[in-house]
C-alpha positions, 0 to 999 in steps of 0.5 A: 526508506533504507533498503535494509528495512525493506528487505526484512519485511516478509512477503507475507507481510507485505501480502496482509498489509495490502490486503488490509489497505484494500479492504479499508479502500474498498469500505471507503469506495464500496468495493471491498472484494473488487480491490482485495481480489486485485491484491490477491491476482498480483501477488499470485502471477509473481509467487513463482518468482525466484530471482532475490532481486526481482523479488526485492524490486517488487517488495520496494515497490509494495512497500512504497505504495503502502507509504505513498498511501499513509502519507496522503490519508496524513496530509488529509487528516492533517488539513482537516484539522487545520480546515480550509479557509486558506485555500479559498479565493 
């Protein structure tokens, strides 16, 4: 992903949409306060933050943990369309 889209993205953005994926995650696993309080608890020891490129190092890495995730529910949604039967011996 180019840097520059990364760097538009808002922190706030950043903090609903993981806040989302961690509510989603934790629907899926039954704990849904548990992932969105380790959101909240990561976010928070970084607010103070003021160094823009430490800031934008952190935002890439949120950033790619949003997209590792996407990617994966893609590839799993992707073979259950496909089903199975390839894998078996």
């Amino acid at each position: 992903m180019d840097a520059s889209v990364v760097k538009a993205i808002s922190v706030l953005k950043l903090y609903r949409d993981s806040l989302r994926l961690a509510t989603h995650l934790g629907r899926k696993s039954g704990n849904v306060e548990a992932l969105r309080s380790e959101v909240r608890k990561a976010f928070r020891a970084n607010m103070d933050e003021t160094d823009p490129e430490k800031i934008q190092t952190m935002k890439e890495a949120a950033f790619r943990g949003l997209g590792n995730y996407i990617f994966v529910e893609a590839q799993k949604m992707a073979g259950s369309e496909e089903g199975t039967d390839g894998e078996a011996n």
